[in-house]
C-alpha positions as CSV (number, residue, x, y, z in Angstrom):
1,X,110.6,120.6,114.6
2,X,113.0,121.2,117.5
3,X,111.3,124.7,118.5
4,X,108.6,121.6,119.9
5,X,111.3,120.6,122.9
6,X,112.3,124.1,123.9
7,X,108.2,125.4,123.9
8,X,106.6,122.2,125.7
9,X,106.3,122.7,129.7
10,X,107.3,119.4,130.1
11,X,107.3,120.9,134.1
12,X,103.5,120.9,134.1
13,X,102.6,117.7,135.1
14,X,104.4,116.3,138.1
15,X,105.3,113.0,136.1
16,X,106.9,114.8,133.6
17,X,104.5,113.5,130.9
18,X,102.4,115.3,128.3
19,X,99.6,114.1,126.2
20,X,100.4,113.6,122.6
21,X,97.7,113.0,120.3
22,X,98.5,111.1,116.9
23,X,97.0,112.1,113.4
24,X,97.6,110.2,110.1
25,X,99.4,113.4,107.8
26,X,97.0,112.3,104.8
27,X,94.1,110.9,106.3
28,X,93.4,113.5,109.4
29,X,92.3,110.2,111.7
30,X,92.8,110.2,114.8
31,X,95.2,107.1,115.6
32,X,95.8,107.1,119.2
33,X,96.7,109.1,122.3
34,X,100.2,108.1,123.9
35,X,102.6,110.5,126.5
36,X,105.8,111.8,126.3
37,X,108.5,113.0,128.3
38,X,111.4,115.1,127.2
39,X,113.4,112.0,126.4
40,X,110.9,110.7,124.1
41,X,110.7,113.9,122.3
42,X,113.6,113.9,121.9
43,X,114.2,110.4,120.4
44,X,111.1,111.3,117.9
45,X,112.8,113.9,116.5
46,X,115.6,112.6,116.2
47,X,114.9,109.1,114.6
48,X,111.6,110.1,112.9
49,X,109.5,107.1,114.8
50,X,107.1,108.3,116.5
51,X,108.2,107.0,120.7
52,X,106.7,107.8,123.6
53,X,107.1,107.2,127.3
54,X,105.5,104.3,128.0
55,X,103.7,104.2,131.9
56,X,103.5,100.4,132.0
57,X,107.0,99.3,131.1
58,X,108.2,102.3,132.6
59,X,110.4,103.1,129.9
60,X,110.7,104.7,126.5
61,X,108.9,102.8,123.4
62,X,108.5,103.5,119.7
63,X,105.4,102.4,118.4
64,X,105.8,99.2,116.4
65,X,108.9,98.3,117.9
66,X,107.1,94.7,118.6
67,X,104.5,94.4,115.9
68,X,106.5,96.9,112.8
69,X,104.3,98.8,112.5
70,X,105.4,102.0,113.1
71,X,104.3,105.4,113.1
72,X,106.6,107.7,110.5
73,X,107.0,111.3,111.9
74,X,105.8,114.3,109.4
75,X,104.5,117.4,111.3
76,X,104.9,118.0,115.7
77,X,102.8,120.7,116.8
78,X,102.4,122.7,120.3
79,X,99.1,123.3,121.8
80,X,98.9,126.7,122.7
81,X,99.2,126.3,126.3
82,X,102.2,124.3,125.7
83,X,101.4,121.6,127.8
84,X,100.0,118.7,124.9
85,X,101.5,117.8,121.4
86,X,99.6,117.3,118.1
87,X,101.9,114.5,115.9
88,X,101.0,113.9,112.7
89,X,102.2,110.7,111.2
90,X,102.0,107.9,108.4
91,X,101.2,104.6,109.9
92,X,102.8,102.1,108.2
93,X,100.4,99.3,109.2
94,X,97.3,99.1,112.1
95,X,97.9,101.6,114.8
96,X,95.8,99.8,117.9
97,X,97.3,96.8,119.6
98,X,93.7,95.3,118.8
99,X,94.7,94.9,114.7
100,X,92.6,98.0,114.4
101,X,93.1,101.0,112.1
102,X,92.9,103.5,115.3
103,X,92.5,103.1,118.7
104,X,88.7,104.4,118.4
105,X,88.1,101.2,115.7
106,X,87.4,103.9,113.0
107,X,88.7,102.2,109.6
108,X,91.3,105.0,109.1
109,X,89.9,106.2,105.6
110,X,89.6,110.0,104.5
111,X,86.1,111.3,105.2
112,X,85.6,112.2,101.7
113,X,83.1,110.1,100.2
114,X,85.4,110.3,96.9
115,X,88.2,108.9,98.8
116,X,85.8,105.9,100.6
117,X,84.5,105.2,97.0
118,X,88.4,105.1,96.2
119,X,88.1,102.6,98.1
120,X,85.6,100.3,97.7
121,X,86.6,100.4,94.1
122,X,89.7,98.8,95.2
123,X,88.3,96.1,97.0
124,X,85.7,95.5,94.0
125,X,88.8,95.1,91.7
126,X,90.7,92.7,93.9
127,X,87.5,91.0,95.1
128,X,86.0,87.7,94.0
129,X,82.7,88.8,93.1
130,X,82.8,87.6,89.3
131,X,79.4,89.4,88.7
132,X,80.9,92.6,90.0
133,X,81.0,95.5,87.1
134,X,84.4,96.9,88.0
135,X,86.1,93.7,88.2
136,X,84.7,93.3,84.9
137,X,85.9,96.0,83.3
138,X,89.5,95.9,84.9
139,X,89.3,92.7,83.8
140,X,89.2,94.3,79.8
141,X,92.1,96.5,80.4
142,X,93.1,99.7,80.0
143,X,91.7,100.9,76.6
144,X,88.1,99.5,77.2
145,X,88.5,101.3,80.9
146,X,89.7,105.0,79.1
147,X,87.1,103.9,76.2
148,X,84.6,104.5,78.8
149,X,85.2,107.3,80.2
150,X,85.4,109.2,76.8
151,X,82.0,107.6,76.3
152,X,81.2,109.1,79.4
153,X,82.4,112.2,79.1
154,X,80.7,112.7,75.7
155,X,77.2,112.1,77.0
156,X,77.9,114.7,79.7
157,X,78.8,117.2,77.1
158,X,75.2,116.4,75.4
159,X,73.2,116.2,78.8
160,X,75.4,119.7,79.2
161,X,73.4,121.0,76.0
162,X,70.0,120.2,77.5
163,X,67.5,121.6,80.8
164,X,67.2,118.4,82.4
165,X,69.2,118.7,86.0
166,X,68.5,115.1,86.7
167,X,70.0,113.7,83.9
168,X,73.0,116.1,83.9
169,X,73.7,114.7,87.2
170,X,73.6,111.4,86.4
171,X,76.3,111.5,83.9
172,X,78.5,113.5,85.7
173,X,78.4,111.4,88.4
174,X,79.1,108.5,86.1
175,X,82.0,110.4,84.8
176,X,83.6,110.9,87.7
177,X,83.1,106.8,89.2
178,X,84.6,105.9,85.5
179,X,87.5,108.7,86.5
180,X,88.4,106.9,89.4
181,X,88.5,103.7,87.8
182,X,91.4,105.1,85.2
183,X,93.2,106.5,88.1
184,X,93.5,103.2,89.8
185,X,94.4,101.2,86.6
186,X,97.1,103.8,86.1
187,X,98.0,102.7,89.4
188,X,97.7,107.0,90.3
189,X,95.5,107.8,93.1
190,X,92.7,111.1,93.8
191,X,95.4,112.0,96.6
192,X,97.8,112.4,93.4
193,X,95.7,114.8,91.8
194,X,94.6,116.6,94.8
195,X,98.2,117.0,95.4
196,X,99.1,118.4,92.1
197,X,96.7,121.0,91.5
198,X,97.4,121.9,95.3
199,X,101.0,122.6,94.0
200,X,99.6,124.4,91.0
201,X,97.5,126.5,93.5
202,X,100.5,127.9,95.5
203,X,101.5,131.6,94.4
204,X,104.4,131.9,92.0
């Protein structure tokens, strides 16, 4: 990441200061916008903390370095007019000062409705909602959970067999909700998958 330092035109601005915009690595959400100078860059790279110039203490500051919750440095990238940065990080806690995911109050979830549904499954199992059908079957463990989703996968195979879009549908979306449920009480995740058969994808 050093070729970062010797392409940014630091000179640009007559403070010394460029934009650098802040991306979770996994989720793509924006997190914030902060400024650095070369100093800052420098101390980024070097520690892997995400720091910046800060305009109101007038001096440098890595994010988190009061609250913890730091941002962990992955991937610095140079506009092309080499005059703003693009950092992509891993937050380890809320980004704005506010207690909020991002700066922009946008919960900092992937867009993929897969990934939300991730999600709310999550908050389902750990929830309090006794009536709620995945606590329920959490609840049962494992084999009832797996059970499921062979019983699931079998009525796809016969709604596979037949005309009826509708109905095809339906159980291949209950499939893949009963998918995600096994993921989770194997404590996996769909980001481990995805990441997988990425890595299966790449050329040999």
């Amino acid at each position: 990441m050093t070729d970062a330092i010797e392409n940014i035109d630091f000179a640009k601005y007559a403070d010394g200061l460029v934009p650098a915009v802040v991306q979770d690595y996994n989720t793509q959400k924006v997190l914030m916008l902060g400024f650095m100078n070369e100093e800052a860059l420098h101390h980024t790279e070097a520690t892997g903390l995400v720091t910046f110039y800060s305009r109101s203490k007038k001096r440098l500051w890595t994010k988190g370095e009061e609250s913890g919750n730091h941002l962990q440095l992955r991937q610095l990238l140079v506009d092309c007019d080499k005059d703003s940065l693009l950092i992509k990080a891993e937050p380890t806690g809320s980004v704005c000062h506010t207690g909020a995911d991002t700066c922009w109050t946008e919960k900092n979830v992937k867009e993929d409705f897969l990934y939300y549904l991730e999600h709310i499954i999550e908050l389902r199992r750990n929830g309090t909602d006794e009536t709620s059908y995945v606590k329920n079957l959490f609840a049962k463990g494992i084999n009832k959970i797996a059970q499921k989703v062979g019983e699931e996968a079998v009525e796809l195979v016969i709604e596979s067999k037949d005309v009826n879009r509708s109905l095809f549908l339906g159980e291949a979306a209950d499939l893949l909700f009963h998918y995600l449920l096994l993921l989770q009480a194997k404590d996996c995740s769909l980001s481990d998958v995805v990441t997988l058969l990425q890595q299966r994808h790449q050329p040999k």
